[in-house]
C-alpha positions as CSV (number, residue, x, y, z in Angstrom):
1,X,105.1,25.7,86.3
2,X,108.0,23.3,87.9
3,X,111.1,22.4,86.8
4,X,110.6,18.5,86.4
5,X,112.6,15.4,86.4
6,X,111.1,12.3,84.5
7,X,111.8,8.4,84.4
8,X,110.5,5.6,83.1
9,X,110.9,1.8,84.5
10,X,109.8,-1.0,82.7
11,X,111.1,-3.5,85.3
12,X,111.4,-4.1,89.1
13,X,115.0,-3.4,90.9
14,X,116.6,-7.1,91.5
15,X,117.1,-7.2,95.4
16,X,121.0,-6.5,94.9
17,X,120.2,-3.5,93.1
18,X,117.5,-1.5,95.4
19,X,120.5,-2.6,98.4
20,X,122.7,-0.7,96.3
21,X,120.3,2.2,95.8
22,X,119.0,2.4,100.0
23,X,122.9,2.7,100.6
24,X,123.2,5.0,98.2
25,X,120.3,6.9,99.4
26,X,121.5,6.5,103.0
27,X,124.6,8.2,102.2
28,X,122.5,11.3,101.0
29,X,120.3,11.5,103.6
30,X,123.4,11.6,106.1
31,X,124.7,14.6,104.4
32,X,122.0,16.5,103.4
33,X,118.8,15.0,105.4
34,X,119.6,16.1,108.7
35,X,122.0,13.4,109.2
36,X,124.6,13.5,112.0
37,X,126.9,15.5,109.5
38,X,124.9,18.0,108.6
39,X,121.9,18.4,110.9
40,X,121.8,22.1,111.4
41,X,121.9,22.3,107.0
42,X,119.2,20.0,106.2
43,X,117.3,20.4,102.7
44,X,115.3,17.4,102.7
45,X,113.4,15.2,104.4
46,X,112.6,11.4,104.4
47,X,108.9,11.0,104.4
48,X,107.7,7.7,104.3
49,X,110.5,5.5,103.0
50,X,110.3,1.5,103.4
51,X,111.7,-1.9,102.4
52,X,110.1,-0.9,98.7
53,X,110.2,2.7,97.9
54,X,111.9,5.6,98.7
55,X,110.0,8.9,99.6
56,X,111.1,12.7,100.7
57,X,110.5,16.0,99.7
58,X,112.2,19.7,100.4
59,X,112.5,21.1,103.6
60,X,112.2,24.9,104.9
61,X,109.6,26.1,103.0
62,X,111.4,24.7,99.5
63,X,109.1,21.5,99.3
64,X,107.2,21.0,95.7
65,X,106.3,17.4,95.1
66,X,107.3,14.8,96.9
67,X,109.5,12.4,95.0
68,X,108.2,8.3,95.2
69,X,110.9,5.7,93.6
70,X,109.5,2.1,93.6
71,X,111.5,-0.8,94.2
72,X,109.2,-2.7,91.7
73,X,107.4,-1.4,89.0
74,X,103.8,0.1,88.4
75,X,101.1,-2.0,87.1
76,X,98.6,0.3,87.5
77,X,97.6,2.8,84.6
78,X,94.7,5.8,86.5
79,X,94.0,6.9,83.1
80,X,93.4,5.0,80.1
81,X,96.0,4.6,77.6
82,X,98.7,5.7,80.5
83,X,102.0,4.5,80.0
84,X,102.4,2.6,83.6
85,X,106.3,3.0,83.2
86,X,106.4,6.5,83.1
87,X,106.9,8.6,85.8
88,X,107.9,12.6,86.9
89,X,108.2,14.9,89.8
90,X,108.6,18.1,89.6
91,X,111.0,20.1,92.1
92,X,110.7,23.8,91.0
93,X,114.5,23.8,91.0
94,X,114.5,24.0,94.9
95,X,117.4,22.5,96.8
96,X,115.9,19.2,97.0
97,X,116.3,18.6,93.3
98,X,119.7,17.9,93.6
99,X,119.0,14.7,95.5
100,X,116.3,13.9,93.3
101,X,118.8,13.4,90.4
102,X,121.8,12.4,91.9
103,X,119.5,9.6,92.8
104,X,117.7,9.2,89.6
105,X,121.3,8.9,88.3
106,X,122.6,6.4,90.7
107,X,119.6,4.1,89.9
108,X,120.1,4.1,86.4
109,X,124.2,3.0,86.9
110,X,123.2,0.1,88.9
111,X,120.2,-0.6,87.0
112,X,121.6,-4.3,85.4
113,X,119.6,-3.7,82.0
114,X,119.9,0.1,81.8
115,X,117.3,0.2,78.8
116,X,114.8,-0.5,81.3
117,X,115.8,2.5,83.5
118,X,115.2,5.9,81.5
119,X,115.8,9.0,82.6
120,X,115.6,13.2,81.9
121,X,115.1,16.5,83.4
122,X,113.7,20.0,81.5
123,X,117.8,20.8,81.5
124,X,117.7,18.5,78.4
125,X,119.9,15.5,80.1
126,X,118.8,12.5,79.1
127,X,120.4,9.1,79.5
128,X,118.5,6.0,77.8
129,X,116.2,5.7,75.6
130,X,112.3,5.8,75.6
């Protein structure tokens, strides 16, 4: 079983925030994407990233799940019942989960209502409240 970060968001990212976050995210990817600084020492990859999410998983054999942060949030419950706020990806500790919390973290700083921005890992941190 994978090591796992978690998050909930009960509200979209206001267009100054998710700016904040893509430069943020830039900023990783540079370093430890396979930017110009770092090209030969990669341990992620951007897979699909747009104008309104932000998608990669590990690199070199040390992918698990692939990590999806929405600009606006989900409406859409698959199950019945399912809490449409509520979201996880598990990493399996590769090197790749690093990024997935540092930007996890970030998101939740710039979040503008940080109630609506909850987030936790199986290491027990925890910032917010669900």
């Amino acid at each position: 079983m994978g090591y796992t970060n978690y998050w909930y968001q009960h509200e979209d990212f206001t267009e100054e925030e998710w700016n904040k976050i893509k430069v943020f995210y830039h900023g990783l990817k540079m370093v430890h994407g396979g930017g110009e600084y770092n090209q030969a020492n990669h341990i992620f990859n951007d897979e699909e990233s747009g104008d309104h999410n932000i998608v990669f998983n590990g690199t070199k054999g040390q992918d698990y799940e692939t990590f999806v942060l929405n600009k606006f949030k989900q409406d859409i419950a698959y199950y019945d019942g399912e809490n449409t706020s509520f979201h996880f990806c598990k990493t399996a500790r590769n090197p790749y989960d690093a990024i997935v919390w540092a930007l996890l973290s970030y998101a939740r700083y710039v979040k503008g209502d940080r109630s609506q921005f909850v987030v936790s890992n199986d290491d027990g941190e925890h910032y917010g409240k669900e």
